[in-house]
HTML snippet that shows the backbone in 3Dmol.js (N, CA, C, O; Angstrom):
<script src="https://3Dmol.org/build/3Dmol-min.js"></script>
<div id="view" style="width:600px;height:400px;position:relative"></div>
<script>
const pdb = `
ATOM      1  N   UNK A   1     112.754 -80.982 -58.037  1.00  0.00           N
ATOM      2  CA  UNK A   1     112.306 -81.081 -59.407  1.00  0.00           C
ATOM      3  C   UNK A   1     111.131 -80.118 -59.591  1.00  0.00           C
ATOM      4  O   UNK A   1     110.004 -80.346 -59.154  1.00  0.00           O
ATOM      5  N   UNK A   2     111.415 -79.235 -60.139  1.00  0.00           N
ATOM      6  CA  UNK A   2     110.195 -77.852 -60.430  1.00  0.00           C
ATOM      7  C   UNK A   2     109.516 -78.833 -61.528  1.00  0.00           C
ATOM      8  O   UNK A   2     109.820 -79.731 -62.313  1.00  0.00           O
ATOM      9  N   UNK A   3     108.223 -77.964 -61.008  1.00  0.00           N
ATOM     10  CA  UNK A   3     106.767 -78.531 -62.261  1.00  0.00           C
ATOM     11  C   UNK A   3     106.711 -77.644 -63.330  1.00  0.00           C
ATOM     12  O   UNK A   3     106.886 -76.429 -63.234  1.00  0.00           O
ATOM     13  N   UNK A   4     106.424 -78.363 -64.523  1.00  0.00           N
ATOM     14  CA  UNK A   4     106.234 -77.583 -65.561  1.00  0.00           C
ATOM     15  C   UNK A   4     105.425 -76.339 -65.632  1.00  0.00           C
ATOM     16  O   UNK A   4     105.443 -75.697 -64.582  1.00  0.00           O
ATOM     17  N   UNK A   5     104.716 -75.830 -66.601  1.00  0.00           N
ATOM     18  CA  UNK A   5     103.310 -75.692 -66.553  1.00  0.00           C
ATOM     19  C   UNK A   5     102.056 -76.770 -66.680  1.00  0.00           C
ATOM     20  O   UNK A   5     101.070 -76.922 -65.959  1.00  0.00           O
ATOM     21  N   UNK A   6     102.427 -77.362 -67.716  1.00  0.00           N
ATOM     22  CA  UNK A   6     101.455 -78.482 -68.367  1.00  0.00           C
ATOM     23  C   UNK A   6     101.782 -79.243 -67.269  1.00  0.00           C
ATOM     24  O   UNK A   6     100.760 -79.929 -67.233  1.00  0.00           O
ATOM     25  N   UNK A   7     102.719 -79.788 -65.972  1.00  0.00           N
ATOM     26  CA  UNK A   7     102.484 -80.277 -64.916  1.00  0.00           C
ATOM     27  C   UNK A   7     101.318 -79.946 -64.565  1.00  0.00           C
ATOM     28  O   UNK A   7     100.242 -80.518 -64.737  1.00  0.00           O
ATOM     29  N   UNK A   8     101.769 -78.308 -63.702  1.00  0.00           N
ATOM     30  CA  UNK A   8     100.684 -78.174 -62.961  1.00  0.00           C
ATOM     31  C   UNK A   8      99.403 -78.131 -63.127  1.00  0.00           C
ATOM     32  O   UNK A   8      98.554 -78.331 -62.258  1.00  0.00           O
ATOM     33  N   UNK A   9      99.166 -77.771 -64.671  1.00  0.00           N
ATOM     34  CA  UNK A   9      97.422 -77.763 -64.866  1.00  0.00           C
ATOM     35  C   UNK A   9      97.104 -78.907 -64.957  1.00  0.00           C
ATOM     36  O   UNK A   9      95.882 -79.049 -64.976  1.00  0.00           O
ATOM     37  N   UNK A  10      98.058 -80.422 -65.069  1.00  0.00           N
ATOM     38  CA  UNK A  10      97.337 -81.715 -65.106  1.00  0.00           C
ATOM     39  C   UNK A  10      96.840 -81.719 -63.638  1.00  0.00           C
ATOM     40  O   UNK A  10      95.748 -82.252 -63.442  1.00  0.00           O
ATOM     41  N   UNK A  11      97.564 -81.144 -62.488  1.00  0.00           N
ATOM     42  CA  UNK A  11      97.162 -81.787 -61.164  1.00  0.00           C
ATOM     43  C   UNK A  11      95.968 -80.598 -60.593  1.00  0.00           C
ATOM     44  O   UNK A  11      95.368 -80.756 -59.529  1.00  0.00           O
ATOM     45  N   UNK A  12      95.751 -79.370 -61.531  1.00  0.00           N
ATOM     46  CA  UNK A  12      94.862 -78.794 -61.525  1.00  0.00           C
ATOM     47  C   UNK A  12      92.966 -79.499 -61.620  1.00  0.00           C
ATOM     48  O   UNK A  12      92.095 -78.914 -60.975  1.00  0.00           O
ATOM     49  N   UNK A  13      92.723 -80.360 -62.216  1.00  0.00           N
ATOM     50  CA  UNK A  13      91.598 -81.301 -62.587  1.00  0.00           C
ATOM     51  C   UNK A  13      91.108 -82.182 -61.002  1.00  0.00           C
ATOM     52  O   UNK A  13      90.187 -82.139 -60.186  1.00  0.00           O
ATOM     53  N   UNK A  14      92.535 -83.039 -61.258  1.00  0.00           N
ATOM     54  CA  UNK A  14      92.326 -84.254 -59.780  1.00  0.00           C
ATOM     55  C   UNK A  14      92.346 -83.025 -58.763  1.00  0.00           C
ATOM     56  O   UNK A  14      91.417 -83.354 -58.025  1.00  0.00           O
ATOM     57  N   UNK A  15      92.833 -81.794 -58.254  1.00  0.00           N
ATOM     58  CA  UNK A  15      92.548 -81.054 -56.712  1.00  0.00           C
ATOM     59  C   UNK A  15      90.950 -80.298 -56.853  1.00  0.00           C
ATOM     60  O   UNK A  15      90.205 -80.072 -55.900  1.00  0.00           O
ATOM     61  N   UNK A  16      90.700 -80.026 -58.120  1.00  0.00           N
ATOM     62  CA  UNK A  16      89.294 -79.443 -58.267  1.00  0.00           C
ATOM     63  C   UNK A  16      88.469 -80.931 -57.636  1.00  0.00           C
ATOM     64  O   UNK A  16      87.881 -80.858 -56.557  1.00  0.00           O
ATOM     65  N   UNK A  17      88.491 -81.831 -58.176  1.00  0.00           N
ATOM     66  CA  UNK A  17      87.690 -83.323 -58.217  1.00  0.00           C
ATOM     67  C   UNK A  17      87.799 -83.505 -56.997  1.00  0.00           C
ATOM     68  O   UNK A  17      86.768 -83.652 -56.341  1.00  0.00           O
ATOM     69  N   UNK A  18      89.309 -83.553 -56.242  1.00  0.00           N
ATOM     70  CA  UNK A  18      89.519 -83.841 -54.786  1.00  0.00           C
ATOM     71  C   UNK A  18      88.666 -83.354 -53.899  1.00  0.00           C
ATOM     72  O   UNK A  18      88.089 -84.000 -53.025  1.00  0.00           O
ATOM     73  N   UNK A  19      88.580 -82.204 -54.118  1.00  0.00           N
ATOM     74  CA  UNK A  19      88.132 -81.138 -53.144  1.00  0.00           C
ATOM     75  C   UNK A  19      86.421 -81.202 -53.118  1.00  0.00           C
ATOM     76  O   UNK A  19      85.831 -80.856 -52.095  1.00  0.00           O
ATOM     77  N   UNK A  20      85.932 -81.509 -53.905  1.00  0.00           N
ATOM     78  CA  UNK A  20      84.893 -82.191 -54.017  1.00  0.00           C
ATOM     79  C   UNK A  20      84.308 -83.162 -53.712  1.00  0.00           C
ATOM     80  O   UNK A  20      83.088 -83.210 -53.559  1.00  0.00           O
ATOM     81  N   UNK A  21      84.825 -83.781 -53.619  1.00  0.00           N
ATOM     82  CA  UNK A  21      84.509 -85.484 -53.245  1.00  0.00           C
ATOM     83  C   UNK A  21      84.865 -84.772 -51.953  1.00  0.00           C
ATOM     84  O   UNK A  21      83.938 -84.321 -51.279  1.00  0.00           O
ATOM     85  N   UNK A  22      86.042 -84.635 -51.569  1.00  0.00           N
ATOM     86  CA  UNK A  22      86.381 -84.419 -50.322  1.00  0.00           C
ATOM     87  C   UNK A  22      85.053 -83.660 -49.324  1.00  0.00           C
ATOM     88  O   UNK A  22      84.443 -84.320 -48.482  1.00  0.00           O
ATOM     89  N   UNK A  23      84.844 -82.614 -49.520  1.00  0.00           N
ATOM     90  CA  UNK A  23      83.557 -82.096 -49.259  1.00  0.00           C
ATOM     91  C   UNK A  23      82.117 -82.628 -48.917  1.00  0.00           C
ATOM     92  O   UNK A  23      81.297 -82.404 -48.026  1.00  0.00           O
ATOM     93  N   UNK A  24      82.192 -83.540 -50.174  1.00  0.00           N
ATOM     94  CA  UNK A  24      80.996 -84.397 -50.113  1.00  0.00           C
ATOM     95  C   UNK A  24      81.054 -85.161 -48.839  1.00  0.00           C
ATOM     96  O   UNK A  24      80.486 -84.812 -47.803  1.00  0.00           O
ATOM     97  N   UNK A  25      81.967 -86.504 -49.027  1.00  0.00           N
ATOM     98  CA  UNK A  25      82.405 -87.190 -47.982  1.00  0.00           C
ATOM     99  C   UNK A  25      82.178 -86.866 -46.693  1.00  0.00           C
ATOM    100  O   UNK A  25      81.462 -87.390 -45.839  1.00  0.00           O
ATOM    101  N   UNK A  26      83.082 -85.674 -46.671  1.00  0.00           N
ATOM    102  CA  UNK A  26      82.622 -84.805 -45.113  1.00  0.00           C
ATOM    103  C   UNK A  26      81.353 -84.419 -44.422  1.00  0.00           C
ATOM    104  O   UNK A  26      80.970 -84.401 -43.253  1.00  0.00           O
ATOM    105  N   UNK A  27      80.839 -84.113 -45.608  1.00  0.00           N
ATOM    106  CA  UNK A  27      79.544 -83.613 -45.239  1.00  0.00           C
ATOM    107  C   UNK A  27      78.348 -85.276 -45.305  1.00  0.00           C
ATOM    108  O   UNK A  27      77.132 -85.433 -45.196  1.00  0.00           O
ATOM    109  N   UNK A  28      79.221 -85.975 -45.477  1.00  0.00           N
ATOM    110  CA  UNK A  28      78.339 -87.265 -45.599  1.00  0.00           C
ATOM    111  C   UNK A  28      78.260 -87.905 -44.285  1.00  0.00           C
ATOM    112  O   UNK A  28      77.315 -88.530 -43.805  1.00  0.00           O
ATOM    113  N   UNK A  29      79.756 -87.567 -43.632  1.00  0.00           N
ATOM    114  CA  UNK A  29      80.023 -87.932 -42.716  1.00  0.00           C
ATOM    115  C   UNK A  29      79.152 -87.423 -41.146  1.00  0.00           C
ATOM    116  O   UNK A  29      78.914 -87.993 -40.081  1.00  0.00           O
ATOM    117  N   UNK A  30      78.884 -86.134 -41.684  1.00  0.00           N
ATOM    118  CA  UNK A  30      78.466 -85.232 -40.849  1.00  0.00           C
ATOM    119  C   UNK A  30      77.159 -85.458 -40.291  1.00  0.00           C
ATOM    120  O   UNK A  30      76.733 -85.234 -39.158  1.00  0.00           O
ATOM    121  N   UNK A  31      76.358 -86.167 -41.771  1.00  0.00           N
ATOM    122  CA  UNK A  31      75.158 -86.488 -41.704  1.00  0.00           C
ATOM    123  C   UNK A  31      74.914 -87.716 -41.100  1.00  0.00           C
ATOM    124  O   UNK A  31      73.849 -87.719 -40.482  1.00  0.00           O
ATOM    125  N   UNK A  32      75.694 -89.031 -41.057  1.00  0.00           N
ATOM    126  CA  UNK A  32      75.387 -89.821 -41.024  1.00  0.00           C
ATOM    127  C   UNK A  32      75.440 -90.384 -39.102  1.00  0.00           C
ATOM    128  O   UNK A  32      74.837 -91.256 -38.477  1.00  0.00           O
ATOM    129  N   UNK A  33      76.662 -89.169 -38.657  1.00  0.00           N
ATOM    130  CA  UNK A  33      76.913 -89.085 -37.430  1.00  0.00           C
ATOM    131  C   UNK A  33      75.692 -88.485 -36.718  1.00  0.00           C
ATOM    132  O   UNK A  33      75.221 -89.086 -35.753  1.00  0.00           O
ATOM    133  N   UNK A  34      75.142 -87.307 -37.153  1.00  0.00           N
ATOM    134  CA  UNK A  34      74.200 -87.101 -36.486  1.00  0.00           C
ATOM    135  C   UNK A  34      72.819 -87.712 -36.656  1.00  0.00           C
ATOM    136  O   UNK A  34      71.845 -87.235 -36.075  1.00  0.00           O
ATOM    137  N   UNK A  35      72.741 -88.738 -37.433  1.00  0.00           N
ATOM    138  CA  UNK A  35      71.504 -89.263 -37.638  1.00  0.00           C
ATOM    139  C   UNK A  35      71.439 -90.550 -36.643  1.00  0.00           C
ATOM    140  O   UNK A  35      70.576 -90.934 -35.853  1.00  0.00           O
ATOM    141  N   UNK A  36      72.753 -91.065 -37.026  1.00  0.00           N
ATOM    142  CA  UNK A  36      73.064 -92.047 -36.398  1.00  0.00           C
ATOM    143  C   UNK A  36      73.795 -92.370 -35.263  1.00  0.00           C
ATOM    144  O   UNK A  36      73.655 -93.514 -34.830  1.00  0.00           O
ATOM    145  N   UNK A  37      74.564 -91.587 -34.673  1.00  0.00           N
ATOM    146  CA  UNK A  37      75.486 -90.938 -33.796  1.00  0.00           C
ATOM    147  C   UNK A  37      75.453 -91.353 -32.217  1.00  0.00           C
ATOM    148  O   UNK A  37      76.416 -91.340 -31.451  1.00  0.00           O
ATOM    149  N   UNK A  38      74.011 -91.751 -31.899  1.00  0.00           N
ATOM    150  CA  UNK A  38      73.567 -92.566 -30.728  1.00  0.00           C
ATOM    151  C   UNK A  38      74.200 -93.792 -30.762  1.00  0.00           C
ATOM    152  O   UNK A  38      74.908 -94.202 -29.842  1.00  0.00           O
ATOM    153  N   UNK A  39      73.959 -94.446 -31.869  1.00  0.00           N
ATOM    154  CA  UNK A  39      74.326 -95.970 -31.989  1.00  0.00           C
ATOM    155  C   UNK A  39      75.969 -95.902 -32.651  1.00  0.00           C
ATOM    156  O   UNK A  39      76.098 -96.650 -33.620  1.00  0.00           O
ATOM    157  N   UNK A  40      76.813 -95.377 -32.393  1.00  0.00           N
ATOM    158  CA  UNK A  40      78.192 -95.421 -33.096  1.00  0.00           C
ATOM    159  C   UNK A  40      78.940 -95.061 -31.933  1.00  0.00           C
ATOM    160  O   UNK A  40      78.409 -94.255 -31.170  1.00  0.00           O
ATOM    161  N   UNK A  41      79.908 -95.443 -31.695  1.00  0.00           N
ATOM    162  CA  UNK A  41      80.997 -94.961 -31.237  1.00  0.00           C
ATOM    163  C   UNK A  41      82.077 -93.976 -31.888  1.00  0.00           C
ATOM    164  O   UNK A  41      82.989 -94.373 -32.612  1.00  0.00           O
ATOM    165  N   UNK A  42      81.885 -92.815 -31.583  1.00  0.00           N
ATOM    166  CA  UNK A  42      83.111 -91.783 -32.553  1.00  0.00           C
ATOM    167  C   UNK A  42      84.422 -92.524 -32.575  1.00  0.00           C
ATOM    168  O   UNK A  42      84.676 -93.616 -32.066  1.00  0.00           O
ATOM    169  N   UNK A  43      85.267 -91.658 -33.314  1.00  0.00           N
ATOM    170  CA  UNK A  43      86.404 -91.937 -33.895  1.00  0.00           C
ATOM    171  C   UNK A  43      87.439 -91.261 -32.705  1.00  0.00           C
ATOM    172  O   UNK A  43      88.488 -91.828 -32.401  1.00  0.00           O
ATOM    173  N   UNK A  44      87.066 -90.159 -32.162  1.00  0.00           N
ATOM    174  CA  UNK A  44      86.896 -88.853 -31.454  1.00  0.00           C
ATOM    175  C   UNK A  44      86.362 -88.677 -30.564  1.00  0.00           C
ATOM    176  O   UNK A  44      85.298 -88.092 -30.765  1.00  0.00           O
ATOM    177  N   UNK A  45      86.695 -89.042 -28.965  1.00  0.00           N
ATOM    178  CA  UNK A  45      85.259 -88.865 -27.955  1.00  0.00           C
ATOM    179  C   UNK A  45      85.452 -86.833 -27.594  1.00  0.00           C
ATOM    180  O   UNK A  45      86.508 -86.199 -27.599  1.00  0.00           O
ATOM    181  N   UNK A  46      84.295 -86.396 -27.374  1.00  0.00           N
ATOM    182  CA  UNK A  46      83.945 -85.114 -26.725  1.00  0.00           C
ATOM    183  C   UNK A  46      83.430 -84.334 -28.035  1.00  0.00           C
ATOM    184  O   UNK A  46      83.439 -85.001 -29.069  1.00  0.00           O
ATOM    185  N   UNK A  47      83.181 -83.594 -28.080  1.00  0.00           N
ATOM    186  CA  UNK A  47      82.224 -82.647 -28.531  1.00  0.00           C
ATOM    187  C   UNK A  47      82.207 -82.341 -30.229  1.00  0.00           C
ATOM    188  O   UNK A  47      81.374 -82.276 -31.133  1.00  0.00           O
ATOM    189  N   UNK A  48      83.875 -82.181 -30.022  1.00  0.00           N
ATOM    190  CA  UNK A  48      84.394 -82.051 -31.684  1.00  0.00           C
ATOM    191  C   UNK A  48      84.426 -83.547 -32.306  1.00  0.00           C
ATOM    192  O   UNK A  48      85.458 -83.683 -32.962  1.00  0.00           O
ATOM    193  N   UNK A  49      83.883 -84.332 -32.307  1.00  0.00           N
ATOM    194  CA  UNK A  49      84.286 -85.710 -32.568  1.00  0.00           C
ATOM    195  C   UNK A  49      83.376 -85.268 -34.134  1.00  0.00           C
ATOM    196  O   UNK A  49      84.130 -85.504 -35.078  1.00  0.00           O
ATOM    197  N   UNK A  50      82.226 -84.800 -34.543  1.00  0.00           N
ATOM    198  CA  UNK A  50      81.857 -84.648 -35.510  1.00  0.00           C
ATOM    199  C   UNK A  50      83.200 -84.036 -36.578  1.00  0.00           C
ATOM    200  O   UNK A  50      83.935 -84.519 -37.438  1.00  0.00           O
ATOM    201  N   UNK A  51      82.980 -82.626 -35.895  1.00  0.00           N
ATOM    202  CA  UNK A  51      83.915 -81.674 -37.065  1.00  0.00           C
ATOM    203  C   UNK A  51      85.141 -82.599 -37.260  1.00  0.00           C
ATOM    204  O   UNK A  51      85.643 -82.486 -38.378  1.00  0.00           O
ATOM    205  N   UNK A  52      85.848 -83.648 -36.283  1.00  0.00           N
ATOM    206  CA  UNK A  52      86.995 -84.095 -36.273  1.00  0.00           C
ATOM    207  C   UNK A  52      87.136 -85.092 -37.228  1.00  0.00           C
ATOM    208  O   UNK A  52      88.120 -85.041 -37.966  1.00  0.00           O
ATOM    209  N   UNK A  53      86.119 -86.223 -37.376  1.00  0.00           N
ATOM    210  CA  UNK A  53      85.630 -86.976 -38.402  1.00  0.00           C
ATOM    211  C   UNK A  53      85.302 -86.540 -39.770  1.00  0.00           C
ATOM    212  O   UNK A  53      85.542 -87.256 -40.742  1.00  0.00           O
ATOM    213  N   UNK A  54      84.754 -85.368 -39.862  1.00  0.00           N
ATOM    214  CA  UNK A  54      84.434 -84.861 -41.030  1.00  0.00           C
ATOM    215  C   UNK A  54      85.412 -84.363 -41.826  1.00  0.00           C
ATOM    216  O   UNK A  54      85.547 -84.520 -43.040  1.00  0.00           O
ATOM    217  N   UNK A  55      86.388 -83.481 -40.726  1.00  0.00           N
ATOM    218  CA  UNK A  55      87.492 -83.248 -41.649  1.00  0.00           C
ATOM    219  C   UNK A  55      88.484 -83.781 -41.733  1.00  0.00           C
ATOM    220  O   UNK A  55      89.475 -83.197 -42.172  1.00  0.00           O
ATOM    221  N   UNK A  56      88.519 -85.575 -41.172  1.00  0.00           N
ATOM    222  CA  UNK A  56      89.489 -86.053 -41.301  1.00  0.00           C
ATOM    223  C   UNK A  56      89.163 -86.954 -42.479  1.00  0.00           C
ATOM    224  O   UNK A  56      90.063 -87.357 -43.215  1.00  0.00           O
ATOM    225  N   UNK A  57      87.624 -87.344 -42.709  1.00  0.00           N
ATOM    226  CA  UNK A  57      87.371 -87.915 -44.370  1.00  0.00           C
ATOM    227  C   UNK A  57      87.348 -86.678 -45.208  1.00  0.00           C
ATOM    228  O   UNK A  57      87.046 -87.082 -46.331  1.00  0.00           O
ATOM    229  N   UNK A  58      87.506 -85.410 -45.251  1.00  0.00           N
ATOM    230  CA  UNK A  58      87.608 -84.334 -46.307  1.00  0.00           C
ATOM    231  C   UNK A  58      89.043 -84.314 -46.902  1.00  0.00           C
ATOM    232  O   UNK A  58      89.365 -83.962 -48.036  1.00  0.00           O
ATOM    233  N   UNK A  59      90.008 -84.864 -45.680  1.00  0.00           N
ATOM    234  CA  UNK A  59      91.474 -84.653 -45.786  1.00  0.00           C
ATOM    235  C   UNK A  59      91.921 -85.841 -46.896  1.00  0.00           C
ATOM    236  O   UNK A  59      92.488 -85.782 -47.987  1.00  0.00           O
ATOM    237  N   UNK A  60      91.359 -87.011 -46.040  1.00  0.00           N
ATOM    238  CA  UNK A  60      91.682 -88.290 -46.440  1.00  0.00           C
ATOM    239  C   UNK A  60      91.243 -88.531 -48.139  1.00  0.00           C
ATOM    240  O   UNK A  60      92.023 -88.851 -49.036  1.00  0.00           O
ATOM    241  N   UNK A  61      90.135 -88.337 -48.233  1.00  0.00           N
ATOM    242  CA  UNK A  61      89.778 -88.339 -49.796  1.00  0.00           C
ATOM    243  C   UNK A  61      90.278 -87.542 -50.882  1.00  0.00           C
ATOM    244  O   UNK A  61      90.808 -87.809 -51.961  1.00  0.00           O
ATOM    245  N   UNK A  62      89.875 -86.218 -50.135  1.00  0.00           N
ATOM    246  CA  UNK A  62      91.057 -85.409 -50.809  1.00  0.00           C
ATOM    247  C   UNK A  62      92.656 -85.680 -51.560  1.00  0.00           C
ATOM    248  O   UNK A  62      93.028 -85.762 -52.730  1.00  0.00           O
ATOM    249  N   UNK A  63      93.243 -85.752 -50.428  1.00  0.00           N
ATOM    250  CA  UNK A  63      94.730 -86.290 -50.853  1.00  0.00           C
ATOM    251  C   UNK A  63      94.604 -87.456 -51.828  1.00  0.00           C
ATOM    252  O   UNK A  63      95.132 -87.214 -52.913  1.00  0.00           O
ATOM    253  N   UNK A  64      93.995 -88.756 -51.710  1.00  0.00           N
ATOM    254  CA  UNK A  64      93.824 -89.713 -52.205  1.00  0.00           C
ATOM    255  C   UNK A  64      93.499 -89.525 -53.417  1.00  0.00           C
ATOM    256  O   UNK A  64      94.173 -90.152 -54.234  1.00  0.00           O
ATOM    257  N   UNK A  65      92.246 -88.511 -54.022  1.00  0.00           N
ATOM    258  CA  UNK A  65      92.174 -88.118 -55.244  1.00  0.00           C
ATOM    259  C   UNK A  65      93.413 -88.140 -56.259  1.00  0.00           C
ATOM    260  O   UNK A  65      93.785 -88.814 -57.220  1.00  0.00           O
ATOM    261  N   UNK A  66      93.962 -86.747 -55.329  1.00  0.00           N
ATOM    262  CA  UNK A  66      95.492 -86.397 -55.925  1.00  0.00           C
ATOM    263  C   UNK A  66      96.051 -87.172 -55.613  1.00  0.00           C
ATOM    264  O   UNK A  66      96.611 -86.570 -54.697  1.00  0.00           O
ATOM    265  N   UNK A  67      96.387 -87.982 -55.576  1.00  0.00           N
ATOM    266  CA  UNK A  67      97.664 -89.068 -55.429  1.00  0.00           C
ATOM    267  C   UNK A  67      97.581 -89.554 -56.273  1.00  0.00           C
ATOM    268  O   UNK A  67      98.535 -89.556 -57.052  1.00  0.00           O
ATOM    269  N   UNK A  68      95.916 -90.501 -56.700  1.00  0.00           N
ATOM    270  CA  UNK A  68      95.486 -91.374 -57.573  1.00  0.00           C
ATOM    271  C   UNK A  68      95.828 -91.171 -58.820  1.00  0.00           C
ATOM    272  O   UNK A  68      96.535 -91.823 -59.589  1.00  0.00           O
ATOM    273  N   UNK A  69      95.086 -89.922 -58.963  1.00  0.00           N
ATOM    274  CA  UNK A  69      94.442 -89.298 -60.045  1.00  0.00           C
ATOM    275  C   UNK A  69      95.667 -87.881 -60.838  1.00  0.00           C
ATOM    276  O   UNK A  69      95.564 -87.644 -62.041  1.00  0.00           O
ATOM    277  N   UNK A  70      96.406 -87.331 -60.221  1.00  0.00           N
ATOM    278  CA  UNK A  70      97.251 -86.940 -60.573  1.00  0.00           C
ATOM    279  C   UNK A  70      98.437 -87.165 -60.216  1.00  0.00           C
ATOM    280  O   UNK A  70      99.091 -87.711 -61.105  1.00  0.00           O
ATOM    281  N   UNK A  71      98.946 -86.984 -59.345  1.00  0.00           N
ATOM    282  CA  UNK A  71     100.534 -87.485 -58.916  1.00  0.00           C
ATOM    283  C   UNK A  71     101.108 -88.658 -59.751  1.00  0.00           C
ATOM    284  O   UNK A  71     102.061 -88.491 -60.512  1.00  0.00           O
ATOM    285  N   UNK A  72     100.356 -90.113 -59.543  1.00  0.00           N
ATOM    286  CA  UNK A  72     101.042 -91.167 -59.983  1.00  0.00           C
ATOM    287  C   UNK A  72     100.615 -90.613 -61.481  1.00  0.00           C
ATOM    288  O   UNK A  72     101.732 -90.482 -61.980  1.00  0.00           O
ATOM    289  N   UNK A  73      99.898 -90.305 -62.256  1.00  0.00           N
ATOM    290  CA  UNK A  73      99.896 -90.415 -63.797  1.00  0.00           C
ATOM    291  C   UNK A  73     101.231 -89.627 -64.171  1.00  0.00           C
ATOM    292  O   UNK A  73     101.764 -89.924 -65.240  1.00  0.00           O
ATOM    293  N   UNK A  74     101.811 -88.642 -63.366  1.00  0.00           N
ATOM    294  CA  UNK A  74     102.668 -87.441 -63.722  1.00  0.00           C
ATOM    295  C   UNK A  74     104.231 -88.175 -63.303  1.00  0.00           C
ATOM    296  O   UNK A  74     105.326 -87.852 -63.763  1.00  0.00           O
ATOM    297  N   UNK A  75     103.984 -89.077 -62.453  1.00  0.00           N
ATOM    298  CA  UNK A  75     105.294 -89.711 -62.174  1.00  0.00           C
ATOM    299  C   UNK A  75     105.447 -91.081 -63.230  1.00  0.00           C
ATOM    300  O   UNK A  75     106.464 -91.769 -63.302  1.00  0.00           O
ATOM    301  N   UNK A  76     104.482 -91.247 -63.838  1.00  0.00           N
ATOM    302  CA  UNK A  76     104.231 -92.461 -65.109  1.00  0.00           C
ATOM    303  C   UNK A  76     105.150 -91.841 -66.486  1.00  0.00           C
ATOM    304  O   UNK A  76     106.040 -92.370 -67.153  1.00  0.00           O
ATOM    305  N   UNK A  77     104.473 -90.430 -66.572  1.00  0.00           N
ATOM    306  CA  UNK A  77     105.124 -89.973 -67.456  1.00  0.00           C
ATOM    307  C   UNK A  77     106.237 -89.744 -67.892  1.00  0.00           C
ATOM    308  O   UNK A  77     106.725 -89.817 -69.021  1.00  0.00           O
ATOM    309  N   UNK A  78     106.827 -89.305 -66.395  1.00  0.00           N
ATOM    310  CA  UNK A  78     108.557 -88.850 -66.228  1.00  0.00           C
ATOM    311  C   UNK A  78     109.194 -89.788 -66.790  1.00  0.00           C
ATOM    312  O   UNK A  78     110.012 -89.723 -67.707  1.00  0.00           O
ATOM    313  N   UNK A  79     108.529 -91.296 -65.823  1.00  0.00           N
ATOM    314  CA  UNK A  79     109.280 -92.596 -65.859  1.00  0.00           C
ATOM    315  C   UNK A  79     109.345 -93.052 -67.478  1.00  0.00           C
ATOM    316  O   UNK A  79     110.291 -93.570 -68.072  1.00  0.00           O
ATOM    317  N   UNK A  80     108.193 -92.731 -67.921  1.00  0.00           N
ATOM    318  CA  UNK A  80     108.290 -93.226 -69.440  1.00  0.00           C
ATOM    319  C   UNK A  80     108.983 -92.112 -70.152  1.00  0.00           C
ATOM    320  O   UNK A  80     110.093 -92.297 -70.650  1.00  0.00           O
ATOM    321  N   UNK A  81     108.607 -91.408 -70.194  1.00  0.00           N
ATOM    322  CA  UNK A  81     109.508 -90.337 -71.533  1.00  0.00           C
ATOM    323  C   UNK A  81     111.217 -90.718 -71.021  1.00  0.00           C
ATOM    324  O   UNK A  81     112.005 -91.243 -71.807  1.00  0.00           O
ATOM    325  N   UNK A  82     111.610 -90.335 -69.527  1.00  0.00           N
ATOM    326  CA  UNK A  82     113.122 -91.091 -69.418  1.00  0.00           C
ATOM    327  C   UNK A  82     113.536 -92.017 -70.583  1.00  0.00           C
ATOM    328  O   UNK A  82     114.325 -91.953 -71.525  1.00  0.00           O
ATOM    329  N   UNK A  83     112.767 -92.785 -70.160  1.00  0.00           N
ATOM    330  CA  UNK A  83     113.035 -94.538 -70.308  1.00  0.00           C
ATOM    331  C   UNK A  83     112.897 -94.410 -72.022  1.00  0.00           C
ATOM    332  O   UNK A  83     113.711 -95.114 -72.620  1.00  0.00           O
ATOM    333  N   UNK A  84     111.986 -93.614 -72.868  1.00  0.00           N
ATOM    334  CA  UNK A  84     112.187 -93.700 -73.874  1.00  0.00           C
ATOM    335  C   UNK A  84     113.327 -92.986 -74.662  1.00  0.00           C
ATOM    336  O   UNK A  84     113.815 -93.395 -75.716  1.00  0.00           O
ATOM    337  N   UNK A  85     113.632 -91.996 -74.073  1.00  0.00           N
ATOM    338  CA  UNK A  85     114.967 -91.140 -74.604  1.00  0.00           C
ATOM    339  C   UNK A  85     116.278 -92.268 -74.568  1.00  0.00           C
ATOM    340  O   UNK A  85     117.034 -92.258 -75.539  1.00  0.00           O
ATOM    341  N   UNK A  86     116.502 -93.093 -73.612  1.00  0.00           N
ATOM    342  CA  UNK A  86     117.125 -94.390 -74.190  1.00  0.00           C
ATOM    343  C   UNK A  86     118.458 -93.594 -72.980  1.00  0.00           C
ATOM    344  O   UNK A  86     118.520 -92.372 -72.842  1.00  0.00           O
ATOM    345  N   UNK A  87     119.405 -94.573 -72.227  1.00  0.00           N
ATOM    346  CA  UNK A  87     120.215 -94.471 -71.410  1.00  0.00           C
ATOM    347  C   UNK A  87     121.314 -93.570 -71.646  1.00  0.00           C
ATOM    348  O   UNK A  87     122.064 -93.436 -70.679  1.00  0.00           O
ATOM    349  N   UNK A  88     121.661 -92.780 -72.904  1.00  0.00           N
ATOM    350  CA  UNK A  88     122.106 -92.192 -73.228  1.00  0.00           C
ATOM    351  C   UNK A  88     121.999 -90.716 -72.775  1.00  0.00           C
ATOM    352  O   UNK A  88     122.957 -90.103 -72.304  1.00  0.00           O
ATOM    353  N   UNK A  89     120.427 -90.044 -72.998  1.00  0.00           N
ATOM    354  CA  UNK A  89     120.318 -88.912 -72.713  1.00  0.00           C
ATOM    355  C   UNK A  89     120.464 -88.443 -71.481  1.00  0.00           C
ATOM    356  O   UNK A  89     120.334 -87.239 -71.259  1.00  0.00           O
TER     357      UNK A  89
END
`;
const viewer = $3Dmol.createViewer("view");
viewer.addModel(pdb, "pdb");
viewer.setStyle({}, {cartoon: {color: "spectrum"}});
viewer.zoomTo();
viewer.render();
</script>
């Protein structure tokens, strides 16, 4: 199923937003490991356990954005405009 245009610039908004948060997160993560990082057990044992954590909440939020925030509204739509054209079309 190809995306419109007006698809793609809706999911244009939620990957800008994603990517952001996503970022943040990461870098929240980053901080909070090395501040705190004595008293935690990584997610990740050896060296990369930071970068590994960080970019696995950059990934995680990320996607989640877009899923939330664009994907399901765009699969709402399909489902409704269908459903309103009536079993016929």
């Amino acid at each position: 199923m190809p995306l419109s245009t007006s698809d793609r610039q809706t999911l244009i908004g939620p990957a800008v937003v994603g990517v952001f948060f996503g970022a943040l997160c990461g870098l929240a993560d980053a901080g909070i490991h090395s501040e705190y990082g004595r008293n935690m057990k990584p997610l990740f044992p050896g060296v990369t356990s930071v970068v590994a954590e960080a970019f696995l909440s950059f990934v995680v939020v990320t996607l989640g954005t877009i899923a939330v925030f664009g994907v399901v509204p765009l699969l709402l739509k399909k489902v409704a405009s269908r459903h309103a054209r009536g079993p016929d079309a």
